[in-house]
C-alpha positions as CSV (number, residue, x, y, z in Angstrom):
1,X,0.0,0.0,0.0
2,X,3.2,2.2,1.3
3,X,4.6,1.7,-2.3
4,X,1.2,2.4,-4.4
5,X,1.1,5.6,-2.6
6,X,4.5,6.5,-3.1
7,X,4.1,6.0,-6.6
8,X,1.0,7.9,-7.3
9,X,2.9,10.5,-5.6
10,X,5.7,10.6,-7.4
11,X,3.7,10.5,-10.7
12,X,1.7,13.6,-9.2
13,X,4.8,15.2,-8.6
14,X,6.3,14.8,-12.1
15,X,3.2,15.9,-14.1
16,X,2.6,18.9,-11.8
17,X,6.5,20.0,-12.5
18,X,6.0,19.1,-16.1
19,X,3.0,21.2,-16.5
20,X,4.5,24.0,-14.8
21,X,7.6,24.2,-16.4
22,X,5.9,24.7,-20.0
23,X,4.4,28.0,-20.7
24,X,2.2,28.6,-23.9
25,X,4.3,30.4,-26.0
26,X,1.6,33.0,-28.0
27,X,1.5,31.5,-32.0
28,X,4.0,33.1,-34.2
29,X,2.5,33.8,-37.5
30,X,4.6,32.7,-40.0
31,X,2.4,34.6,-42.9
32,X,3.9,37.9,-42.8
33,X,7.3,38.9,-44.3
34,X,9.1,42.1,-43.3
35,X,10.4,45.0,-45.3
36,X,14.2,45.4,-46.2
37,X,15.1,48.6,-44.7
38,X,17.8,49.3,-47.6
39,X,16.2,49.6,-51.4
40,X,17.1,50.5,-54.6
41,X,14.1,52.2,-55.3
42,X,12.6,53.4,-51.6
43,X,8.9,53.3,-52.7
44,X,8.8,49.4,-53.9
45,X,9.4,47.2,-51.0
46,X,11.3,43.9,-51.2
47,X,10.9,41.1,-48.3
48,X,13.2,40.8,-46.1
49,X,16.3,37.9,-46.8
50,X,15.8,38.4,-50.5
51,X,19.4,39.3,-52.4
52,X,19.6,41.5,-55.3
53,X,21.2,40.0,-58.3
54,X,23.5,42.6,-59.4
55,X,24.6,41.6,-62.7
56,X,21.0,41.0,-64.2
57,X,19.5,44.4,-62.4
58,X,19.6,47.9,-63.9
59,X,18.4,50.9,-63.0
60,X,18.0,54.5,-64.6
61,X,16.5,58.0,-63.3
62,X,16.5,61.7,-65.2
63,X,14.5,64.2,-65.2
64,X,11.7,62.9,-63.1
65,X,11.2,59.7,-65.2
66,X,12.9,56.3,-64.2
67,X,13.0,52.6,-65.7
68,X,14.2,49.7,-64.1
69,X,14.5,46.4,-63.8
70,X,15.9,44.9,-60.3
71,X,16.6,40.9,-59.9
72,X,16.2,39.6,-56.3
73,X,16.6,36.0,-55.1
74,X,15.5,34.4,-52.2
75,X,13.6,31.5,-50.1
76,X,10.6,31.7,-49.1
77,X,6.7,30.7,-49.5
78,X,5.4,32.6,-52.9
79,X,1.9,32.9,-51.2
80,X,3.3,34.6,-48.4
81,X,5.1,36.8,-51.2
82,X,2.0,37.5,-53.2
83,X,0.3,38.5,-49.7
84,X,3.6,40.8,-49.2
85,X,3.3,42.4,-52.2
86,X,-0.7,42.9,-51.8
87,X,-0.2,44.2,-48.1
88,X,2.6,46.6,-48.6
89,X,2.3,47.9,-52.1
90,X,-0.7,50.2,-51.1
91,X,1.5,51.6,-48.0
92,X,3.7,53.0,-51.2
93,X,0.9,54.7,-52.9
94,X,0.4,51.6,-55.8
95,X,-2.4,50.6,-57.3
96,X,-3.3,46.1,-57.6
97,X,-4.3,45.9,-61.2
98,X,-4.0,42.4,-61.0
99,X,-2.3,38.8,-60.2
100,X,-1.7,36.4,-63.0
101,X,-1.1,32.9,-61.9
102,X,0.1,30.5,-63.8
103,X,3.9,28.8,-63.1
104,X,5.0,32.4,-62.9
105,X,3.3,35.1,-60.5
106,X,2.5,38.9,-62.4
107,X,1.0,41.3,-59.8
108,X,0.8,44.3,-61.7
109,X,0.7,48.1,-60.1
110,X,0.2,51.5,-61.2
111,X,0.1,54.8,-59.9
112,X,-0.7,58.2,-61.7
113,X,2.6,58.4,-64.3
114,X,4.1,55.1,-63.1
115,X,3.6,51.1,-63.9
116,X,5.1,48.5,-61.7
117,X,5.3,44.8,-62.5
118,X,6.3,42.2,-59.9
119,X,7.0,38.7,-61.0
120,X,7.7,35.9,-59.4
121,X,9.4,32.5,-60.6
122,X,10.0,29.8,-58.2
123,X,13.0,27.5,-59.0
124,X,13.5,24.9,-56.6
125,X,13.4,25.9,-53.3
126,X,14.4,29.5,-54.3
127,X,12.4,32.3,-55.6
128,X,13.6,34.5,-58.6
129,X,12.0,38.2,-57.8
130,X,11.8,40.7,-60.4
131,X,10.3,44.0,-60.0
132,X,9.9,46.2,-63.4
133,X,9.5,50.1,-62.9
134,X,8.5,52.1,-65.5
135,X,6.7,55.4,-66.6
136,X,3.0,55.3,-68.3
137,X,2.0,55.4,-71.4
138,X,0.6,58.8,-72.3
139,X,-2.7,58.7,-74.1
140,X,-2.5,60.4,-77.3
141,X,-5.1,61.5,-79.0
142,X,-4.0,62.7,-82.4
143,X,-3.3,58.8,-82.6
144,X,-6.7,58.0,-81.1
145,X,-8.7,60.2,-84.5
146,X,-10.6,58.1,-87.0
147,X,-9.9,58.0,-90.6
148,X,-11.7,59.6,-93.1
């Protein structure tokens, strides 16, 4: 009898030390991708851990106007980049046109003089990022007359 007691004890004891000792930890959501804080163009965003592929990114700005197109690579979920894009973008003043999905990803943004196109190719376990600045088209309407 001694020994069944001092076993249901000692069983008491270890679960109540057990239970004590682990705390719920709050959930960590795993959905949400930060900002760099350094970039090449400071209103597009790029998520954080992605490295820019210098020899296939160029970049230009005159006068107001600028084209460019900047290579990133990195690892990560391409949902949870599509949500990126989607979340931050608007922070930036751009305008969700729309996502095409197919193998490759095409959100496409615009703003009032400016289109941006961010695609995204995943290869592996690796994403290939590519964000494509450039201005608008201007509307001309000479060009828009019907022949007589």
């Amino acid at each position: 009898m001694k020994l069944k007691l001092f076993f249901l004890l000692l069983t008491l004891t270890c679960v109540c030390i057990g239970c004590a000792g682990t705390q719920k930890q709050p959930p960590i959501n795993e959905s949400v991708l930060e900002p760099q804080a350094m970039l090449k163009f400071s209103d597009v965003p790029v998520p954080m851990g992605f490295k820019m592929l210098l020899r296939e990114s160029y970049s230009f700005q005159s006068g107001g106007v600028r084209v460019g197109l900047l290579k990133y690579q990195g690892k990560g979920n391409i949902d949870q980049v599509i949500n990126f894009y989607r979340d931050q973008m608007p922070m930036y003043n751009w305008n969700l046109l729309n996502i095409i999905e197919f193998n490759e990803r095409l959100l496409n943004f615009d703003r009032e003089n400016e289109t941006c196109i961010v695609s995204l190719l995943p290869k592996g376990n690796t994403i290939i990022l590519t964000i494509s600045v450039g201005p608008k088209a201007q509307n001309s309407k000479k060009g828009n007359r019907a022949v007589k």
